[in-house]
Biopython code that builds the backbone (N, CA, C, O; Angstrom):
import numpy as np
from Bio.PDB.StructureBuilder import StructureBuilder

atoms = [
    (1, "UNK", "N", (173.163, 72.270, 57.703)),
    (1, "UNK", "CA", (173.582, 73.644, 57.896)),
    (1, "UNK", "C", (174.038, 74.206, 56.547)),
    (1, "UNK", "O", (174.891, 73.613, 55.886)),
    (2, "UNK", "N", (173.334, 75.627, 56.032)),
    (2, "UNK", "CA", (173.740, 76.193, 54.948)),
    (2, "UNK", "C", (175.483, 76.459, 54.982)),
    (2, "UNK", "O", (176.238, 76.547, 55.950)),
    (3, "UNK", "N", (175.755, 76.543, 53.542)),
    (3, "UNK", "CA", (177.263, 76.736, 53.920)),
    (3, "UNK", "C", (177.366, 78.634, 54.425)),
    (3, "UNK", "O", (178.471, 79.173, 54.382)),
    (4, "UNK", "N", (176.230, 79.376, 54.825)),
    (4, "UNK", "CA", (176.245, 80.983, 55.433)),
    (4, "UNK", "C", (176.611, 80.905, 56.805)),
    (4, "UNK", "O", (177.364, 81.529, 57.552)),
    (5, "UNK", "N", (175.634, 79.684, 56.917)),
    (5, "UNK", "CA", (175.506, 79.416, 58.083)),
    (5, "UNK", "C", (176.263, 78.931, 59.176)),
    (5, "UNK", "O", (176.051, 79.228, 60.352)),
    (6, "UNK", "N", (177.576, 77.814, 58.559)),
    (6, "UNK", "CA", (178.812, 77.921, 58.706)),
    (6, "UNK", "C", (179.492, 78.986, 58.394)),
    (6, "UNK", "O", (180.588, 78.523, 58.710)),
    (7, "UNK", "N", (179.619, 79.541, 58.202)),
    (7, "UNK", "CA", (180.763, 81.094, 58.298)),
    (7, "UNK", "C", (180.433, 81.724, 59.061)),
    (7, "UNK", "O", (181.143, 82.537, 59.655)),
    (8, "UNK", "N", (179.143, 81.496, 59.269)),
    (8, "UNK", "CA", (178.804, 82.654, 60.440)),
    (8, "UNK", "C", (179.162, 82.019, 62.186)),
    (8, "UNK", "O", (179.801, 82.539, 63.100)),
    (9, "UNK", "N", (178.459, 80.755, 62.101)),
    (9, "UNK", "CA", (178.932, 79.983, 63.580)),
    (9, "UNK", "C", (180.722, 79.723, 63.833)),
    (9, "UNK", "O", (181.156, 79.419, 64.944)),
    (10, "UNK", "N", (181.718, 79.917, 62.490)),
    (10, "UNK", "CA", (182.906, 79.465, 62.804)),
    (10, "UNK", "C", (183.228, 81.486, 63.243)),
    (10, "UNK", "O", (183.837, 81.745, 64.281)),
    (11, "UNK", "N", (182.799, 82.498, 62.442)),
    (11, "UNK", "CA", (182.953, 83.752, 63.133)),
    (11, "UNK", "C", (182.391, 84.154, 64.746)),
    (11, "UNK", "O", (182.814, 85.090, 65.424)),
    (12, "UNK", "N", (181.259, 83.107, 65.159)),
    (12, "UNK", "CA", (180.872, 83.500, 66.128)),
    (12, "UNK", "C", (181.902, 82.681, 66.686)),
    (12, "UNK", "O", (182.836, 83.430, 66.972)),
    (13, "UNK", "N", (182.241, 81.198, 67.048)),
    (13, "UNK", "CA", (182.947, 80.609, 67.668)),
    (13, "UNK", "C", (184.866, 81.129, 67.916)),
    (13, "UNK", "O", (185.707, 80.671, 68.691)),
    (14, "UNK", "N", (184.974, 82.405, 66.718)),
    (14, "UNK", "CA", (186.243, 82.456, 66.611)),
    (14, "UNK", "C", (186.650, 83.699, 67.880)),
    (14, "UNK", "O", (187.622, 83.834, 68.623)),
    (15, "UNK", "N", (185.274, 84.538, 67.662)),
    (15, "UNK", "CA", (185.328, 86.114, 68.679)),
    (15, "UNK", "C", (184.261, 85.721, 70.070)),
    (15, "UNK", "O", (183.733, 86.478, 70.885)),
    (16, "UNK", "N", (184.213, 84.309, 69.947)),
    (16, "UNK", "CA", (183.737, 84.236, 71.454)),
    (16, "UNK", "C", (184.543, 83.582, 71.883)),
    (16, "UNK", "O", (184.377, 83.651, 73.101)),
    (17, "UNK", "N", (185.971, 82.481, 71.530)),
    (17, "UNK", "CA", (187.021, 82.237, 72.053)),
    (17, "UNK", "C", (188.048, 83.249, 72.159)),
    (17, "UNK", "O", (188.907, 82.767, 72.897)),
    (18, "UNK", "N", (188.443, 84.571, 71.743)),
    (18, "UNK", "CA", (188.320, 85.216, 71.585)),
    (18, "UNK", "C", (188.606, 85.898, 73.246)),
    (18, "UNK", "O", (189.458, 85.985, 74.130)),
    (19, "UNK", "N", (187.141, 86.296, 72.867)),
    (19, "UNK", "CA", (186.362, 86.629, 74.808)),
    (19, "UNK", "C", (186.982, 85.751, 75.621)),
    (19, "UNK", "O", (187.869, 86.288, 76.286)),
    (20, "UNK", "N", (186.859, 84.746, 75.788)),
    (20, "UNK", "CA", (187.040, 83.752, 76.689)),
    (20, "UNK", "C", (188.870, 83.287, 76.834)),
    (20, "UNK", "O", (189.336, 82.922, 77.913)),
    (21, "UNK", "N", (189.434, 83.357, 75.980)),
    (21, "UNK", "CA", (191.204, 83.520, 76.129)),
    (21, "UNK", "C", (191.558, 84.547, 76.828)),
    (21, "UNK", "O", (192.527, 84.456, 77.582)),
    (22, "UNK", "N", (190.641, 86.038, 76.677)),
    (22, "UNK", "CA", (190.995, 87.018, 77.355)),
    (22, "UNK", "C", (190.910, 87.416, 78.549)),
    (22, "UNK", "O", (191.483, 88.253, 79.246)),
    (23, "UNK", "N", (189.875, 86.471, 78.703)),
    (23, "UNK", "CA", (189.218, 86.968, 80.067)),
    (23, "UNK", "C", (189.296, 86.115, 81.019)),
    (23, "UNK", "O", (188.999, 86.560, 82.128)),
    (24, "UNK", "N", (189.661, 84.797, 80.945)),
    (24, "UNK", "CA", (190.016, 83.257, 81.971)),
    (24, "UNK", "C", (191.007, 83.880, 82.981)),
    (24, "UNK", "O", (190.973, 83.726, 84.202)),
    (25, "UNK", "N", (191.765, 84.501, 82.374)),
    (25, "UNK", "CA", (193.410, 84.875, 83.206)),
    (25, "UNK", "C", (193.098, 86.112, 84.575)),
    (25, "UNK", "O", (193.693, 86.432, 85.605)),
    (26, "UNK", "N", (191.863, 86.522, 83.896)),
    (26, "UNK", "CA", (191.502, 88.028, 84.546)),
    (26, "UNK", "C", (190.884, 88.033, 85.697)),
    (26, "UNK", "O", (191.058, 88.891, 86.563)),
    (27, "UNK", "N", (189.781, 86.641, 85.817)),
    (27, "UNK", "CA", (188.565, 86.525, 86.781)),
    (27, "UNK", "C", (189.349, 85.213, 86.865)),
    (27, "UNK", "O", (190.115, 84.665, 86.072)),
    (28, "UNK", "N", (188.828, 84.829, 88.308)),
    (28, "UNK", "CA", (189.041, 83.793, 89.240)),
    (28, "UNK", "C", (188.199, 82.612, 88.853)),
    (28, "UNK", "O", (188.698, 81.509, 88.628)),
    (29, "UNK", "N", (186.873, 82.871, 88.778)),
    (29, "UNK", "CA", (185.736, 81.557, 88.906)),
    (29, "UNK", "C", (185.488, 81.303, 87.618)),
    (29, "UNK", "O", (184.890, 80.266, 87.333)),
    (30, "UNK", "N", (185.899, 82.196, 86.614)),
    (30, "UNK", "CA", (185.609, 81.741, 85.146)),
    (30, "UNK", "C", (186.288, 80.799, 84.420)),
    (30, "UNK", "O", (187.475, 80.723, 84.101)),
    (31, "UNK", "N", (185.134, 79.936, 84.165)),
    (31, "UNK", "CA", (185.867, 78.362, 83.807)),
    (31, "UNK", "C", (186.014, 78.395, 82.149)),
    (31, "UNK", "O", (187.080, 77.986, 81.688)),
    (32, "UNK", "N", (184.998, 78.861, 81.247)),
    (32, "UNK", "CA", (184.952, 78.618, 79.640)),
    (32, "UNK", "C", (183.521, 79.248, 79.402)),
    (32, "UNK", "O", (183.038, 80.036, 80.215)),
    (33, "UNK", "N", (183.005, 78.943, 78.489)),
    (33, "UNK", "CA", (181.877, 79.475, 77.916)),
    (33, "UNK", "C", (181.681, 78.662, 76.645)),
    (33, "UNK", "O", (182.510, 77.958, 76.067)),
    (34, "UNK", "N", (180.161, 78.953, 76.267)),
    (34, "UNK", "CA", (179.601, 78.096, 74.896)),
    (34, "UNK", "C", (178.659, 78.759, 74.725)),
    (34, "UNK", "O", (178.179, 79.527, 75.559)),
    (35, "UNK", "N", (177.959, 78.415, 72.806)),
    (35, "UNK", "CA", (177.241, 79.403, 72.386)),
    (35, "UNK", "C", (175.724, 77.895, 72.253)),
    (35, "UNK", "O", (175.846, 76.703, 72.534)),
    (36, "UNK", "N", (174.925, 78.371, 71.920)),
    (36, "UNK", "CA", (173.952, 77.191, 71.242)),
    (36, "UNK", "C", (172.946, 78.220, 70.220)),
    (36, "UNK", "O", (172.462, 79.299, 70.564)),
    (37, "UNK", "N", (172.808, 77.596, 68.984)),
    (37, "UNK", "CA", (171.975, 79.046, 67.885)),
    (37, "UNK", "C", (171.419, 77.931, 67.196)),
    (37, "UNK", "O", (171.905, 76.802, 67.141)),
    (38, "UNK", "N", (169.808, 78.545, 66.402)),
    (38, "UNK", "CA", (169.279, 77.741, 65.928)),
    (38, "UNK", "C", (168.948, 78.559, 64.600)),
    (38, "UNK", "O", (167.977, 79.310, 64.515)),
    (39, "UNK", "N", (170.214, 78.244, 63.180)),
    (39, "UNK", "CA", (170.265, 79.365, 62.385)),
    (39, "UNK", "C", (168.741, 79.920, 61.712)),
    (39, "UNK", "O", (168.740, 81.077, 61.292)),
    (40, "UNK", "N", (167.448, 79.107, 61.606)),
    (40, "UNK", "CA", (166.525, 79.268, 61.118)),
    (40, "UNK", "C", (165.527, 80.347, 61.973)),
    (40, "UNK", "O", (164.372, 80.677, 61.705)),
    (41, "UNK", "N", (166.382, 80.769, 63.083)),
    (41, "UNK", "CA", (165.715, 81.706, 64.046)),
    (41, "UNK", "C", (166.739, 82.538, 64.466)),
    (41, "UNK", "O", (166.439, 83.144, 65.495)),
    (42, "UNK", "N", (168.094, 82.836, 63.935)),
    (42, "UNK", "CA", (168.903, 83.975, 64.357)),
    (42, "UNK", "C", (168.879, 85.004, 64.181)),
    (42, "UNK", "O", (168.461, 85.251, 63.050)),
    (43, "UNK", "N", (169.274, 86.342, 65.077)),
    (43, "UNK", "CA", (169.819, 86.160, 66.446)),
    (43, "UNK", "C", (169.030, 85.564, 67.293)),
    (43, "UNK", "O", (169.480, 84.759, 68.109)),
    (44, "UNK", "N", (167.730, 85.877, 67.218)),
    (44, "UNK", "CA", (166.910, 85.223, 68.491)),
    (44, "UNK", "C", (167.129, 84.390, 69.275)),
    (44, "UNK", "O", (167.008, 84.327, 70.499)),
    (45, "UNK", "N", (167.570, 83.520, 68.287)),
    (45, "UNK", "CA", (167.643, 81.894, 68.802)),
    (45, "UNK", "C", (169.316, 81.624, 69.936)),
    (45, "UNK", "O", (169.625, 80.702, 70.692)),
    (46, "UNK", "N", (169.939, 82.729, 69.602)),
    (46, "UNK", "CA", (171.365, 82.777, 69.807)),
    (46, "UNK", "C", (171.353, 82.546, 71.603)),
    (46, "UNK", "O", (170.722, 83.299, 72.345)),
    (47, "UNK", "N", (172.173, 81.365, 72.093)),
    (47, "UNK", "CA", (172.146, 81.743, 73.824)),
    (47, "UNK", "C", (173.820, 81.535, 73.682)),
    (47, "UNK", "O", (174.411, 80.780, 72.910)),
    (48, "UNK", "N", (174.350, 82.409, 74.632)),
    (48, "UNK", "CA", (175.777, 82.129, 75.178)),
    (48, "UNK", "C", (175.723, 81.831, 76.542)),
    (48, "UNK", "O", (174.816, 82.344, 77.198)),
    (49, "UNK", "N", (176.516, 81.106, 77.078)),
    (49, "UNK", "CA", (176.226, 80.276, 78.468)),
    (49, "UNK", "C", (177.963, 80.887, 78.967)),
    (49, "UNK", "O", (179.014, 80.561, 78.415)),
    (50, "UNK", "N", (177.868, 81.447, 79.668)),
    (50, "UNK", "CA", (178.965, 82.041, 80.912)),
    (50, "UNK", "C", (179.314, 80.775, 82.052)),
    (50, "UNK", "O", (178.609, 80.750, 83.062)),
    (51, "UNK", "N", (180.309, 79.814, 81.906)),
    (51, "UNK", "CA", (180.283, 79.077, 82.904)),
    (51, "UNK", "C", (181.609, 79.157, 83.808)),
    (51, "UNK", "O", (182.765, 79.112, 83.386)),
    (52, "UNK", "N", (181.147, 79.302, 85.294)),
    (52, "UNK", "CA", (181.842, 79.630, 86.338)),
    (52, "UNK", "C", (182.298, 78.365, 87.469)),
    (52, "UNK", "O", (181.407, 77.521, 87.561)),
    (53, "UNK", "N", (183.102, 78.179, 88.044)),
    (53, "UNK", "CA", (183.696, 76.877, 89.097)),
    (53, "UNK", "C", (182.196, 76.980, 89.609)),
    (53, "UNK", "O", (181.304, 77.756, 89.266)),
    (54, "UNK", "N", (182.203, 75.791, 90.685)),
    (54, "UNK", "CA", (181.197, 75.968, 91.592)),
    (54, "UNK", "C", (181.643, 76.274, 92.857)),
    (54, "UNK", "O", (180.899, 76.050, 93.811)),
    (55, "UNK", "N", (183.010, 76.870, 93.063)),
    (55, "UNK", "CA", (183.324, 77.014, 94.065)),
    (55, "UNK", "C", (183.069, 78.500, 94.478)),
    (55, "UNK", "O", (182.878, 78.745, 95.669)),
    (56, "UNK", "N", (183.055, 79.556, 93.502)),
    (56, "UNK", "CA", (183.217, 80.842, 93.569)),
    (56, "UNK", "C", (181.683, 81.639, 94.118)),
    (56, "UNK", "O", (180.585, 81.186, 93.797)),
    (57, "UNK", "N", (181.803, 82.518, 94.732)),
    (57, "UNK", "CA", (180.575, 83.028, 95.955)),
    (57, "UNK", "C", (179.597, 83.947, 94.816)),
    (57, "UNK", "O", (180.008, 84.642, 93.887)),
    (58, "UNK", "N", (178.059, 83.667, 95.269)),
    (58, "UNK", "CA", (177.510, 84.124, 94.697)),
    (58, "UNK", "C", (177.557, 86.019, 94.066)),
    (58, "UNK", "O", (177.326, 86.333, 92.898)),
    (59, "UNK", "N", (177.850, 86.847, 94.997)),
    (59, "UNK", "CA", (178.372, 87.770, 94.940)),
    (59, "UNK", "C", (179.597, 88.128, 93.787)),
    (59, "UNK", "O", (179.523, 89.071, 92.999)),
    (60, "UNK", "N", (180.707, 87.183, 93.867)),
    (60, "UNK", "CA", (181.819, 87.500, 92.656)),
    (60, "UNK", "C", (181.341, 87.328, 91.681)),
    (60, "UNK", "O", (181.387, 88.081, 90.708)),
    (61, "UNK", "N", (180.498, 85.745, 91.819)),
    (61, "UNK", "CA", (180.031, 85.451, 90.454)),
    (61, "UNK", "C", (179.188, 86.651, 89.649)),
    (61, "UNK", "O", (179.191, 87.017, 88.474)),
    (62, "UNK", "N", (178.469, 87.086, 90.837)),
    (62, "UNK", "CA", (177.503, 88.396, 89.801)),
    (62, "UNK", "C", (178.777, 89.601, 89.394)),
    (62, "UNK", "O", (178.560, 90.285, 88.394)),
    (63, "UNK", "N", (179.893, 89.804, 90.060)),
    (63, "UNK", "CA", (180.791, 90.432, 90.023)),
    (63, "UNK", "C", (181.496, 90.204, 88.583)),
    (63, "UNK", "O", (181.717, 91.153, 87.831)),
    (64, "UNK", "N", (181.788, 89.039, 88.303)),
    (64, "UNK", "CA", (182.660, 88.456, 87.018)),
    (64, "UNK", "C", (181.696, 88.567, 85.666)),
    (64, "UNK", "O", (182.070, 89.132, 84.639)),
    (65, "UNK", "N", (180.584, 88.028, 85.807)),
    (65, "UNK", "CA", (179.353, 88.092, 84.955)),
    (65, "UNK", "C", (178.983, 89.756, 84.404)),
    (65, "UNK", "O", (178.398, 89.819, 83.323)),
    (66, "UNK", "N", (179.180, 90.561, 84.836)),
    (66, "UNK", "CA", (178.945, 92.022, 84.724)),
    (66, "UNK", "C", (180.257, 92.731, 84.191)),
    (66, "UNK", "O", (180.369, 93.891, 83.794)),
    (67, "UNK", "N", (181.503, 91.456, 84.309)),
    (67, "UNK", "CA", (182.237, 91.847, 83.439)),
    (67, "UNK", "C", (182.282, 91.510, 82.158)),
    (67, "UNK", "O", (182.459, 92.421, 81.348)),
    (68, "UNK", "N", (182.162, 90.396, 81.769)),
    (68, "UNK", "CA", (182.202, 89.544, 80.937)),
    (68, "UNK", "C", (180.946, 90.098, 79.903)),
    (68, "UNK", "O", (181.253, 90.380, 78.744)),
    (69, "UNK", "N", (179.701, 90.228, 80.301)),
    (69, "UNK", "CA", (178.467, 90.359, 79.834)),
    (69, "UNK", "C", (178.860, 91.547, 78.871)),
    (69, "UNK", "O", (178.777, 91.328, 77.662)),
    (70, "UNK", "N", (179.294, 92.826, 79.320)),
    (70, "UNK", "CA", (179.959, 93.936, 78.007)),
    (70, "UNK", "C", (181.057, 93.276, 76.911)),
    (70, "UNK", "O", (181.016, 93.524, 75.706)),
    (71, "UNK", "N", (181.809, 92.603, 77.398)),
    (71, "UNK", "CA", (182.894, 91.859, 76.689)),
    (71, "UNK", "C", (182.346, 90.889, 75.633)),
    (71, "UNK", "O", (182.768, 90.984, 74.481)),
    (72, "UNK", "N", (181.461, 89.991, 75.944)),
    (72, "UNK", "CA", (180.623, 88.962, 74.528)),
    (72, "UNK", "C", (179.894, 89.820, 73.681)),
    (72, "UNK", "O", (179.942, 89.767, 72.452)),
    (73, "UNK", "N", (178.870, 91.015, 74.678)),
    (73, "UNK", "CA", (178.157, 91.715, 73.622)),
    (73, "UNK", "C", (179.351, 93.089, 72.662)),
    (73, "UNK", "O", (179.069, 93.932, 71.811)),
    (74, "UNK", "N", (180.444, 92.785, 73.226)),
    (74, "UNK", "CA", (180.980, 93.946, 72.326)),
    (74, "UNK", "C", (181.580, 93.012, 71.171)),
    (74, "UNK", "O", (181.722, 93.505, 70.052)),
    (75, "UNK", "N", (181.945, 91.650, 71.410)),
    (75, "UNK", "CA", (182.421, 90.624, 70.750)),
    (75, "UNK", "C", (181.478, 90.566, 69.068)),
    (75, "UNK", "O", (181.900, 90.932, 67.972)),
    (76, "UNK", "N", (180.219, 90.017, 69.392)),
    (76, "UNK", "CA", (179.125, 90.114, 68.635)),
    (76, "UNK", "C", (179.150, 90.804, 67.675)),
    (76, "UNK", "O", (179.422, 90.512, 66.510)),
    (77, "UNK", "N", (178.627, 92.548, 68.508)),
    (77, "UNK", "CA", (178.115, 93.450, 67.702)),
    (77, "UNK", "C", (178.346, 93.304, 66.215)),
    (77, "UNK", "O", (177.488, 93.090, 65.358)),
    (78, "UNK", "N", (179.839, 93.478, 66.030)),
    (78, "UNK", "CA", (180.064, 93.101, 64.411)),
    (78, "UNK", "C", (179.646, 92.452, 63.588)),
    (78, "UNK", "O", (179.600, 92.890, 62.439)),
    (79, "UNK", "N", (179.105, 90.921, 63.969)),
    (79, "UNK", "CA", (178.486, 89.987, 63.556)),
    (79, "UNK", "C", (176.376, 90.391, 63.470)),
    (79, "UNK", "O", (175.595, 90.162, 62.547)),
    (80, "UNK", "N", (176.131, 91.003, 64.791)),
    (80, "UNK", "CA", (174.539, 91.304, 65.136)),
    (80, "UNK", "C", (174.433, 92.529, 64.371)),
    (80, "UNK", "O", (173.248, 92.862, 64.395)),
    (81, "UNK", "N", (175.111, 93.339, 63.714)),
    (81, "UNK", "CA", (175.314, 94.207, 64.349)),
    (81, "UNK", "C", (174.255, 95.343, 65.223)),
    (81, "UNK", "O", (173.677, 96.323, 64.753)),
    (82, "UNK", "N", (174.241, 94.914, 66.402)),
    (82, "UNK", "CA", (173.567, 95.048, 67.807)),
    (82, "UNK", "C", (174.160, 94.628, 68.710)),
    (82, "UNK", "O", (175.047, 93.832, 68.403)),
    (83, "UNK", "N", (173.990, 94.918, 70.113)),
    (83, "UNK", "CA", (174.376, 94.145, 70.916)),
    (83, "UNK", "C", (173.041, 93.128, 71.832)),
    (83, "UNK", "O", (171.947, 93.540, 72.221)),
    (84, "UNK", "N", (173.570, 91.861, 71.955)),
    (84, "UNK", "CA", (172.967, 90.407, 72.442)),
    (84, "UNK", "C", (172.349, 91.084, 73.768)),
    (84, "UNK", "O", (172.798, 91.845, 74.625)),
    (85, "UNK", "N", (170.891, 90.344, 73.497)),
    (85, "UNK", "CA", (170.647, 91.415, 74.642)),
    (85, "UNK", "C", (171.104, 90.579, 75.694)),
    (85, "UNK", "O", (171.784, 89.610, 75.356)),
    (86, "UNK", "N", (170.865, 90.758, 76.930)),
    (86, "UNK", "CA", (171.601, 90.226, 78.291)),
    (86, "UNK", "C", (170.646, 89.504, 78.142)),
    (86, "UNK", "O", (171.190, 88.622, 77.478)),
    (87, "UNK", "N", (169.367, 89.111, 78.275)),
    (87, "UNK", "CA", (168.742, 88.293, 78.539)),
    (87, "UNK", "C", (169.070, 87.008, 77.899)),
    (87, "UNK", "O", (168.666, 85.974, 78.429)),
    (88, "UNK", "N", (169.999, 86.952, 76.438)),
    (88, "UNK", "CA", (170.593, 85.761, 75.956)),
    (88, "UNK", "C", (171.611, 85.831, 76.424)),
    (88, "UNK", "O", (172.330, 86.262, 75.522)),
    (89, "UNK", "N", (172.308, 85.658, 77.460)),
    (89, "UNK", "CA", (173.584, 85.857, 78.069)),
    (89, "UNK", "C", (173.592, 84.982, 79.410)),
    (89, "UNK", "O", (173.732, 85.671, 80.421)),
    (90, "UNK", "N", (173.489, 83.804, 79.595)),
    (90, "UNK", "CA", (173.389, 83.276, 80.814)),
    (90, "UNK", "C", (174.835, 83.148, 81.815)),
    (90, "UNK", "O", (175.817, 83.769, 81.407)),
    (91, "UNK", "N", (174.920, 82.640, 82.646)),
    (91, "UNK", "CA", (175.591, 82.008, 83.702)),
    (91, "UNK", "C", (175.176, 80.336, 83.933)),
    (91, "UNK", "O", (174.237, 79.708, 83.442)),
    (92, "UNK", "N", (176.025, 79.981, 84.672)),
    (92, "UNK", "CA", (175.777, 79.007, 85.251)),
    (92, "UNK", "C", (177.308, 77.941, 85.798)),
    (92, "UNK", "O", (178.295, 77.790, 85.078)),
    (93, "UNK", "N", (177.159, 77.363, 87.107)),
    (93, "UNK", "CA", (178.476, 76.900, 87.468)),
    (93, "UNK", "C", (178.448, 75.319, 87.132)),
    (93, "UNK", "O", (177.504, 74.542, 86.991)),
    (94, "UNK", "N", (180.046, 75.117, 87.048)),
    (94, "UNK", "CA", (180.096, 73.646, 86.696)),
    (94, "UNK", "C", (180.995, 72.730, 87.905)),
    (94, "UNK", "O", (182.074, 72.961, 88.452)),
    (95, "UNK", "N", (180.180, 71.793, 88.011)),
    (95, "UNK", "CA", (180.708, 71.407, 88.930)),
    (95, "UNK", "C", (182.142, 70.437, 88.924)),
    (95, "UNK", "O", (182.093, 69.224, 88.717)),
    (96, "UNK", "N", (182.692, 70.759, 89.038)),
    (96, "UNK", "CA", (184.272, 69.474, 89.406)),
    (96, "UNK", "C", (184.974, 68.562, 90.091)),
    (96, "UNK", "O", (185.793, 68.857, 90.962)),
    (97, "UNK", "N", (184.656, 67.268, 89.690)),
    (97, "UNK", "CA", (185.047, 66.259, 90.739)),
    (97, "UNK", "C", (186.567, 66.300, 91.375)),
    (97, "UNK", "O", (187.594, 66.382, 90.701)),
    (98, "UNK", "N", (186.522, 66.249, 92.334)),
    (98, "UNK", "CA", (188.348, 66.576, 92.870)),
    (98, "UNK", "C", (188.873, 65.348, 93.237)),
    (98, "UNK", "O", (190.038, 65.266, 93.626)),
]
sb = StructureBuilder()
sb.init_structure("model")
sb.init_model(0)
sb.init_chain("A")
sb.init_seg("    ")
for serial, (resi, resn, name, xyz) in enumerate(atoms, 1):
    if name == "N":
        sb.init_residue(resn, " ", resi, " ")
    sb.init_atom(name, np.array(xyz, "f"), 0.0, 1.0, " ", f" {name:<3s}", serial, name[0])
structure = sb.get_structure()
């Protein structure tokens, strides 16, 4: 990894924890989030993964996700400057052994 390339993943990692400190307290099913980028293809390459309990109903989940989804891409912009399109913006639930 170029040393750009680090400054840029510790800025993305800093305003997408960031997002995710702010927003855990707010929504119910929202568990954390993670980025995965492949700097020789960025932004393109850029995915952020939205991860939710597996307990929470499909419905909220699209509910929480539609919040969140303005909140990472407003996070970004500064860095893109654009906003991520949704289509790099996933979901997905995690499951927890009890």
């Amino acid at each position: 990894m170029r040393k750009s390339d680090k400054k840029l993943e510790n800025e993305i990692i800093r305003r997408l924890t960031e997002v995710c400190e702010a927003m855990k307290p707010q929504l119910e099913g929202f568990v954390w989030l993670t980025h995965e980028v492949n700097y020789q293809r960025f932004p393109q390459s850029l995915l952020v993964t939205l991860v939710f309990n597996d307990e929470i109903s499909e419905p909220a989940l699209l509910t929480e996700f539609a919040e969140l989804l303005p909140a990472v891409q407003a996070a970004l912009r500064p860095i893109l400057n654009k906003d991520l399109p949704a289509k790099q913006i996933e979901a997905r639930r995690e499951h927890r052994l009890h």
